[in-house]
PADRENTOR-192360 format. One record per residue: x, y negated, z of N, C-alpha, C, O in turn. Coordinates in steps of 0.05 Angstrom, whole numbers, plus 5000, padded with zeros to 4 digits. Example, Ala and Ser with C-alpha at 12.3 -4.5 7.8 and 13.67 -1.06 7.14 Angstrom:
<pt n_u="5264" n_v="5114" n_w="5156" ca_u="5246" ca_v="5090" ca_w="5156" c_u="5264" c_v="5066" c_w="5156" o_u="5285" o_v="5066" o_w="5169"/>
<pt n_u="5257" n_v="5045" n_w="5142" ca_u="5273" ca_v="5021" ca_w="5143" c_u="5258" c_v="4999" c_w="5157" o_u="5268" o_v="4977" o_w="5161"/>
//
This chain:
<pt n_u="0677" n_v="4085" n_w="4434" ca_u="0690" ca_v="4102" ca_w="4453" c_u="0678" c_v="4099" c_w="4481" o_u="0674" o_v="4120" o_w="4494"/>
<pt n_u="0673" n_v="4077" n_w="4492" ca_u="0654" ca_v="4072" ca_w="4521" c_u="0633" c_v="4104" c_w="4514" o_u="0628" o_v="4115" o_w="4536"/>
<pt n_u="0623" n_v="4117" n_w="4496" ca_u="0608" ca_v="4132" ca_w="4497" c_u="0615" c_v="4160" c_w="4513" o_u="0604" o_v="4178" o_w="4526"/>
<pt n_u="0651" n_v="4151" n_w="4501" ca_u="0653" ca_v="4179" ca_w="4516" c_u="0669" c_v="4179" c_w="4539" o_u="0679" o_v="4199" o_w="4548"/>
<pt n_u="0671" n_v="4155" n_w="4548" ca_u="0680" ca_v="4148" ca_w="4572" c_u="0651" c_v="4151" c_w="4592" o_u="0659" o_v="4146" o_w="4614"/>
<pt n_u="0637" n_v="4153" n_w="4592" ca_u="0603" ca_v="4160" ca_w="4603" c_u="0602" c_v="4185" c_w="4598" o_u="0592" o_v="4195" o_w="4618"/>
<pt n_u="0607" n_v="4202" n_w="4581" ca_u="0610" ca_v="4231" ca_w="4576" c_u="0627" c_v="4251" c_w="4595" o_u="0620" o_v="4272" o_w="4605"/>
<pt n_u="0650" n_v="4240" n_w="4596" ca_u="0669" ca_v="4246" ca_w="4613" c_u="0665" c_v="4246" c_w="4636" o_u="0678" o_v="4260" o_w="4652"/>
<pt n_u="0648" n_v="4234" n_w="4642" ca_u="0645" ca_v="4227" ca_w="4681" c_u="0623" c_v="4254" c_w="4688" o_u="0617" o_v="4256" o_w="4712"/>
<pt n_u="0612" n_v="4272" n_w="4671" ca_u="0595" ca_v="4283" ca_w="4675" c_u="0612" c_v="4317" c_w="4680" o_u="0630" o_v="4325" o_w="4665"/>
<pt n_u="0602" n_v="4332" n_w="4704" ca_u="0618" ca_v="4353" ca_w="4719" c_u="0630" c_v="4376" c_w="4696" o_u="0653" o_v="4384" o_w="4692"/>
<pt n_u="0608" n_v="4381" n_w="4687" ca_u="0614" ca_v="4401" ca_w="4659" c_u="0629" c_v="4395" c_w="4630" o_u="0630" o_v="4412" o_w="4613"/>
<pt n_u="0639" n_v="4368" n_w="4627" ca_u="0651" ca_v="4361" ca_w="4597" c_u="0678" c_v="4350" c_w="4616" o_u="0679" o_v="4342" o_w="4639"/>
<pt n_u="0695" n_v="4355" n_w="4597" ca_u="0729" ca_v="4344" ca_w="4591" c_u="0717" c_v="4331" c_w="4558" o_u="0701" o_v="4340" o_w="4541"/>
<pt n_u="0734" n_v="4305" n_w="4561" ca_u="0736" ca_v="4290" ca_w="4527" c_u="0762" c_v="4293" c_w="4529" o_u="0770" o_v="4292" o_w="4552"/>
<pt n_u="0781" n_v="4296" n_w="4509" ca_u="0809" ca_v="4295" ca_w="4504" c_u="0806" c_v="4298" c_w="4476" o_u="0795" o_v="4315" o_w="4462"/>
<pt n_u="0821" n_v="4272" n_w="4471" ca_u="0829" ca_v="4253" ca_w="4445" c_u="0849" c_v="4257" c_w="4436" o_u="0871" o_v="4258" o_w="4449"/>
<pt n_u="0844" n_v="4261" n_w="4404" ca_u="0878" ca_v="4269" ca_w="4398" c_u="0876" c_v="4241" c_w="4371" o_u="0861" o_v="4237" o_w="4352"/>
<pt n_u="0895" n_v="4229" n_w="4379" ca_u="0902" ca_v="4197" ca_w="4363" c_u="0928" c_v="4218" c_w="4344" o_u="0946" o_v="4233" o_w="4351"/>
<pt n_u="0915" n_v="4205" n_w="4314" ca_u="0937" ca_v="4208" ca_w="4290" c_u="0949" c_v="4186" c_w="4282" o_u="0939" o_v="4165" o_w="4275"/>
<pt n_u="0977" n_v="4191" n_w="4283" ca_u="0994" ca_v="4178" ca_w="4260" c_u="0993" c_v="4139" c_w="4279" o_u="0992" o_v="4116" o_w="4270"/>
<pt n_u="0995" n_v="4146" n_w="4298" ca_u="0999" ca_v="4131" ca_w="4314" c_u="1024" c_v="4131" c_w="4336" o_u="1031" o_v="4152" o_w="4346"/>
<pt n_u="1034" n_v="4110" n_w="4342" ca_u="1067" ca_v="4124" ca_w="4373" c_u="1047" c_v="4110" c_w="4398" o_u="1027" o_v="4095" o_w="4401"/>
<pt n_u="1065" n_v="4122" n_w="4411" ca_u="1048" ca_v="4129" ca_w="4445" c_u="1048" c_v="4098" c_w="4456" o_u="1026" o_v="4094" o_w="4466"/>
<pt n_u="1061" n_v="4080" n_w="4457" ca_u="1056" ca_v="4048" ca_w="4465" c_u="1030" c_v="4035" c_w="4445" o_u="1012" o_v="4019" o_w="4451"/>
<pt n_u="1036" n_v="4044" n_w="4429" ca_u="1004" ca_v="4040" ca_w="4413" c_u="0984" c_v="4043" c_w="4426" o_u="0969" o_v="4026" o_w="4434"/>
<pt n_u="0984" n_v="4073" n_w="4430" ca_u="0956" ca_v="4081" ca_w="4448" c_u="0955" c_v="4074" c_w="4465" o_u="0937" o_v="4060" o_w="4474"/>
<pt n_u="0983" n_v="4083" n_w="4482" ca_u="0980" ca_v="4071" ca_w="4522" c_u="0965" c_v="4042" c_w="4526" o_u="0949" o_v="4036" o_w="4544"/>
<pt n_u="0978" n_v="4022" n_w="4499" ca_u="0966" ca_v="3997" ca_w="4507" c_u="0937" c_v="4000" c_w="4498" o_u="0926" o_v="3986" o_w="4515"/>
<pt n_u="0919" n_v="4009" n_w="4481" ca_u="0899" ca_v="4011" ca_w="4471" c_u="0878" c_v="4014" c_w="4499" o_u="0859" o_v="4000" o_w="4507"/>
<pt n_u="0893" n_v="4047" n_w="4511" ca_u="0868" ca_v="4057" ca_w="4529" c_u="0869" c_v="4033" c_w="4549" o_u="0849" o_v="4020" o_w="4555"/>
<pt n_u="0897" n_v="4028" n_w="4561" ca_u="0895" ca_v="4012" ca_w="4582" c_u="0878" c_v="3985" c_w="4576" o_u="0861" o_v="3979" o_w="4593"/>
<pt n_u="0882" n_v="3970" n_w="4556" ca_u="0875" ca_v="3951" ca_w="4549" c_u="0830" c_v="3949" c_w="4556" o_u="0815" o_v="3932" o_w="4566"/>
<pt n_u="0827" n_v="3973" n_w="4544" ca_u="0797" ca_v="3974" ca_w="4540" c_u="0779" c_v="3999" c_w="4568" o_u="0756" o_v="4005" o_w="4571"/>
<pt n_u="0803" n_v="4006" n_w="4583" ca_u="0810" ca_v="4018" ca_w="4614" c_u="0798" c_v="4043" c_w="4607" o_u="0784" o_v="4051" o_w="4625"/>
<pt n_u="0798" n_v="4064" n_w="4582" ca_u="0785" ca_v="4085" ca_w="4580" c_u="0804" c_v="4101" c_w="4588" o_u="0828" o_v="4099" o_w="4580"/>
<pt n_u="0795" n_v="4121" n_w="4606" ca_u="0811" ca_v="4146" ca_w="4625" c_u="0809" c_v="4161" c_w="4618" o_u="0805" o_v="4176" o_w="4638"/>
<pt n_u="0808" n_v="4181" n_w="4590" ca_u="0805" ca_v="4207" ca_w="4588" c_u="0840" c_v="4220" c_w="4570" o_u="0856" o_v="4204" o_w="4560"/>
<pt n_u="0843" n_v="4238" n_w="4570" ca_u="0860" ca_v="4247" ca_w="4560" c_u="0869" c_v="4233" c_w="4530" o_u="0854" o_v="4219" o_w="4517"/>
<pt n_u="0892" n_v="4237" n_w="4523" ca_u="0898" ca_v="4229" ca_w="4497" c_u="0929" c_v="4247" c_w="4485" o_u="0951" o_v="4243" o_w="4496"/>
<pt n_u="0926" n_v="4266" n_w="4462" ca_u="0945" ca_v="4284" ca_w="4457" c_u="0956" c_v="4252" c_w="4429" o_u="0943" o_v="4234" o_w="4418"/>
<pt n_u="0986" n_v="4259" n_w="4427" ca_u="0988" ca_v="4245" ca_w="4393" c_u="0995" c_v="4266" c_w="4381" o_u="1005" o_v="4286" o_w="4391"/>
<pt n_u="0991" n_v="4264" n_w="4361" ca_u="0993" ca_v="4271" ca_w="4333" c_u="1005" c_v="4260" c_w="4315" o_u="0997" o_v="4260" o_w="4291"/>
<pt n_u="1027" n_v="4247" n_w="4323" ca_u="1043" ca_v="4222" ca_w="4306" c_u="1044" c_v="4231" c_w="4283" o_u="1030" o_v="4218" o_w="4268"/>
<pt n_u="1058" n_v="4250" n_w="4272" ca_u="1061" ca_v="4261" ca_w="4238" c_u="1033" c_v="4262" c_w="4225" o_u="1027" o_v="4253" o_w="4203"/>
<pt n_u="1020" n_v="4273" n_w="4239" ca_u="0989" ca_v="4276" ca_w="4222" c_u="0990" c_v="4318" c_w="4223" o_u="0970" o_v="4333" o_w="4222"/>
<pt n_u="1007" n_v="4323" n_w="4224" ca_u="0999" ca_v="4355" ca_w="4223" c_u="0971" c_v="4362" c_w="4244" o_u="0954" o_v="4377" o_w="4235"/>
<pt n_u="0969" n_v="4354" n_w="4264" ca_u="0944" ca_v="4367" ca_w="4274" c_u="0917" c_v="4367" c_w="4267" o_u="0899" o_v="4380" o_w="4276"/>
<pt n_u="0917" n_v="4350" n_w="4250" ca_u="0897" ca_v="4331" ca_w="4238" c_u="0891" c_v="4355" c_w="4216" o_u="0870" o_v="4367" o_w="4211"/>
<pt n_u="0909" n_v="4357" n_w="4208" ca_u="0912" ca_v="4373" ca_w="4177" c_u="0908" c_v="4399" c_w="4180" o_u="0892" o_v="4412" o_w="4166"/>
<pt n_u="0927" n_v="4417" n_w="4209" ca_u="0913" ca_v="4433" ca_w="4211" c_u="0887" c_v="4450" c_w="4220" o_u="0881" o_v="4474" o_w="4224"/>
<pt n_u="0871" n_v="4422" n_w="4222" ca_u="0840" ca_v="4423" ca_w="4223" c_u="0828" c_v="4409" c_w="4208" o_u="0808" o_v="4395" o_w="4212"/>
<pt n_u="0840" n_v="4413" n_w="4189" ca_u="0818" ca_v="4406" ca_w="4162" c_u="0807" c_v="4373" c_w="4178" o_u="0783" o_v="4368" o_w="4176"/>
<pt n_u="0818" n_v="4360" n_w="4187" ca_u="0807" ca_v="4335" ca_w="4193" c_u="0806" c_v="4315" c_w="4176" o_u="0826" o_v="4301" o_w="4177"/>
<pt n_u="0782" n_v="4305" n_w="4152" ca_u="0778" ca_v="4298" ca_w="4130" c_u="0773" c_v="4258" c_w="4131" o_u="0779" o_v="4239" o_w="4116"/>
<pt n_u="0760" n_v="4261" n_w="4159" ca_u="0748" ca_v="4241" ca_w="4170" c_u="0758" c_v="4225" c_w="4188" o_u="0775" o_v="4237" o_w="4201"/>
<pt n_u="0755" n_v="4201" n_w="4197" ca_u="0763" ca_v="4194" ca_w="4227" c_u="0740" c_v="4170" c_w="4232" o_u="0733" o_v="4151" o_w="4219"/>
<pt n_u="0732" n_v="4180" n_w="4254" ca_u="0736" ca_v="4196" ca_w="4284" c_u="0726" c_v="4225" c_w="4276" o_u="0709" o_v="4226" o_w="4258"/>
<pt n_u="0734" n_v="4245" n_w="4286" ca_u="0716" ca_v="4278" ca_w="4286" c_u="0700" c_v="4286" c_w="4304" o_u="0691" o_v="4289" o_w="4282"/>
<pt n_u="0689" n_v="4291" n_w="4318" ca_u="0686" ca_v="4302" ca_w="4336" c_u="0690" c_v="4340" c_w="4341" o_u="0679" o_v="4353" o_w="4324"/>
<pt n_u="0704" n_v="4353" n_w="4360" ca_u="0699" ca_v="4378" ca_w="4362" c_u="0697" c_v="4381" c_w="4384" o_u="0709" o_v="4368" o_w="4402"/>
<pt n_u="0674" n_v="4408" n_w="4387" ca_u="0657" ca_v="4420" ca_w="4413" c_u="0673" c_v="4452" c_w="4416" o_u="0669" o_v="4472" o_w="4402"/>
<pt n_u="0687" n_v="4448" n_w="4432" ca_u="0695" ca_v="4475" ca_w="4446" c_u="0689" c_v="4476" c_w="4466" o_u="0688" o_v="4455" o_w="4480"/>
<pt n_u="0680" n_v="4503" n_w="4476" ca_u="0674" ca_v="4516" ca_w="4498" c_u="0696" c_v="4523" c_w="4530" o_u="0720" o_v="4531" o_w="4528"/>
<pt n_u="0685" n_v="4520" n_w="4552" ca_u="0711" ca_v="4525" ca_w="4565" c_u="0727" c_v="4558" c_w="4559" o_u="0746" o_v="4566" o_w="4573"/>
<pt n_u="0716" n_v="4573" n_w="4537" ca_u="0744" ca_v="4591" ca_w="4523" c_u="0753" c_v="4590" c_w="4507" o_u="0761" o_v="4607" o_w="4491"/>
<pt n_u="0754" n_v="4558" n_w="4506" ca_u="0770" ca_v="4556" ca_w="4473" c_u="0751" c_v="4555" c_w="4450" o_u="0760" o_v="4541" o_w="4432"/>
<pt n_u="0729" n_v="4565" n_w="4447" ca_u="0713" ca_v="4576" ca_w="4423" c_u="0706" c_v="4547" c_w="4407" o_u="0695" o_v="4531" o_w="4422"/>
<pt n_u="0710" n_v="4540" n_w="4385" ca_u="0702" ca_v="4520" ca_w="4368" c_u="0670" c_v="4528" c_w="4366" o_u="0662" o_v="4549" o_w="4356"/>
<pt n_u="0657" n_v="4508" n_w="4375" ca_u="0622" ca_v="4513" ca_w="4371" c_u="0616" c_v="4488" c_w="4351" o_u="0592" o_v="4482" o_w="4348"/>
<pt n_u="0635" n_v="4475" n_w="4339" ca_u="0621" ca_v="4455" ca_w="4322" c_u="0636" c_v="4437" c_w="4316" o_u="0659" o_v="4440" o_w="4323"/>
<pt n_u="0632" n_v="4417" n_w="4304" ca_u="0640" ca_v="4388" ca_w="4299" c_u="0630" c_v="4368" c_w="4274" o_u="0623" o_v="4372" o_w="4250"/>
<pt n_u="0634" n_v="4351" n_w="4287" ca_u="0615" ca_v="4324" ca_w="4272" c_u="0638" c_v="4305" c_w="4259" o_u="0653" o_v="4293" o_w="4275"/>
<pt n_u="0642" n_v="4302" n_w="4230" ca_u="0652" ca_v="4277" ca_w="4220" c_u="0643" c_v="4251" c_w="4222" o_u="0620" o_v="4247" o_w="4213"/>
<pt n_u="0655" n_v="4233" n_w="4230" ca_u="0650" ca_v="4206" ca_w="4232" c_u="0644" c_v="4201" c_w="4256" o_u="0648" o_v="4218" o_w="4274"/>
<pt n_u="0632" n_v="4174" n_w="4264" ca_u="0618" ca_v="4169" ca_w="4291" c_u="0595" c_v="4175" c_w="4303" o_u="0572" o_v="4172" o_w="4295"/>
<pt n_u="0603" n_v="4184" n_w="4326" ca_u="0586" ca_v="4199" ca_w="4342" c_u="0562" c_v="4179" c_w="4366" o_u="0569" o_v="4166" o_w="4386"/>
<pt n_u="0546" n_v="4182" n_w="4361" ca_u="0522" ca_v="4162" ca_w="4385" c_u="0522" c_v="4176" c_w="4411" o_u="0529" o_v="4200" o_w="4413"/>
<pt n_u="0513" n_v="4160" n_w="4434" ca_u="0507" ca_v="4170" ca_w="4449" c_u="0485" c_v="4188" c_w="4455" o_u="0484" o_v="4204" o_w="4474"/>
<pt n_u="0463" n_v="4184" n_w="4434" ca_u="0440" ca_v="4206" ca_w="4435" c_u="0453" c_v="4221" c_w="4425" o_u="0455" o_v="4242" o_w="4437"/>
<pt n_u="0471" n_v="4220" n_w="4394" ca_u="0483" ca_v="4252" ca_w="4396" c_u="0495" c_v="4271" c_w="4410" o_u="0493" o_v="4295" o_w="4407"/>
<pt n_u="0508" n_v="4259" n_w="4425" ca_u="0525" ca_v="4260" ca_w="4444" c_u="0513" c_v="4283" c_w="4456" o_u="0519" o_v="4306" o_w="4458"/>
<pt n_u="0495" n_v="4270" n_w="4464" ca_u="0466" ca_v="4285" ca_w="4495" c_u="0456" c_v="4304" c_w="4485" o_u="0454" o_v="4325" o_w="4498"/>
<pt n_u="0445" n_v="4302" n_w="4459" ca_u="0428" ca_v="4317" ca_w="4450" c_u="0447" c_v="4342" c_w="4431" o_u="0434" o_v="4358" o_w="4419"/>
<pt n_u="0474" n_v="4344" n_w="4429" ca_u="0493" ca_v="4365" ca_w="4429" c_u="0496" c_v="4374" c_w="4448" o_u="0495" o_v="4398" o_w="4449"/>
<pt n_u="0503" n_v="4358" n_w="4476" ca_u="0514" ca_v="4372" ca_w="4498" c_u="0496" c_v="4394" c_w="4513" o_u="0502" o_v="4413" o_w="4526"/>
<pt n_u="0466" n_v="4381" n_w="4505" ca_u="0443" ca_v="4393" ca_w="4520" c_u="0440" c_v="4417" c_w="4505" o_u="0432" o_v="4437" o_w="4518"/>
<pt n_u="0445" n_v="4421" n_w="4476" ca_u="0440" ca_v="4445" ca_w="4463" c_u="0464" c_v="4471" c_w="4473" o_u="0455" o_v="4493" o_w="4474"/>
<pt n_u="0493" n_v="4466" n_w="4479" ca_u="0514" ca_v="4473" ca_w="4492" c_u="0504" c_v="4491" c_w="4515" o_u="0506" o_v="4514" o_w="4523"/>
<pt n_u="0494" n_v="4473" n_w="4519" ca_u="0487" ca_v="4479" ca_w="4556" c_u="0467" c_v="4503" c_w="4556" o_u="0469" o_v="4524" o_w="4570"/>
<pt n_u="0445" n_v="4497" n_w="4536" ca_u="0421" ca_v="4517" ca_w="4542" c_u="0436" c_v="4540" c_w="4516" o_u="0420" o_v="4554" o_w="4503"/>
<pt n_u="0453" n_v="4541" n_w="4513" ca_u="0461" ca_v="4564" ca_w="4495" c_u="0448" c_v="4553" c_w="4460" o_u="0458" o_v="4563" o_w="4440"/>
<pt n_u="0431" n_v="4536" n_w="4455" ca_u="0410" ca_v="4526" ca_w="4436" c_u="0436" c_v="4526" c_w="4402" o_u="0424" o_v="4531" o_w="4381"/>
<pt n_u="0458" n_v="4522" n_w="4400" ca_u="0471" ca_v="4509" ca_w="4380" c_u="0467" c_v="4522" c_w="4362" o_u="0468" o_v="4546" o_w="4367"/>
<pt n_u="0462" n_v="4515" n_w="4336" ca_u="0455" ca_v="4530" ca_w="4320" c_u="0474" c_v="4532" c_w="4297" o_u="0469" o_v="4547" o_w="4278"/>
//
């Protein structure tokens, strides 16, 4: 997660995390604990999860600032992926 705490700091990306099947002192202590600052939705039941086909954990998904789903990655995400998704985003490139 430090990956996307470096992600985040950058003018054009929001990261916002949605934690499953977890309660909120769980997380609160988690982010604080490891001092990551980006958003965090719960999903305590697991329905959001489900209503995106979320098969995997961690996911990653790439929306656009209109909402538009442009993608997503099961499992863990690198920081070269990271870059080398965001850079395709940017130049329109995603395929």
């Amino acid at each position: 997660m430090p990956d996307l705490v470096n992600i985040n700091q950058e003018e054009d990306v929001v990261v916002l995390a949605v934690n499953v099947r977890e309660d909120k002192k769980t997380v609160t202590d988690y982010m604080d604990e490891h001092q990551y600052d980006f958003e965090v939705i719960l999903d305590e039941d697991g329905s959001f999860a489900s209503e995106f086909y979320v098969a995997s954990f961690p996911t990653s998904f790439f929306i656009d600032e209109e909402g538009i789903l442009l993608g997503s990655v099961p499992g863990m995400v690198t920081a070269e992926m990271l870059d080398e998704i965001i850079l395709k985003i940017r130049n329109d490139e995603l395929e």
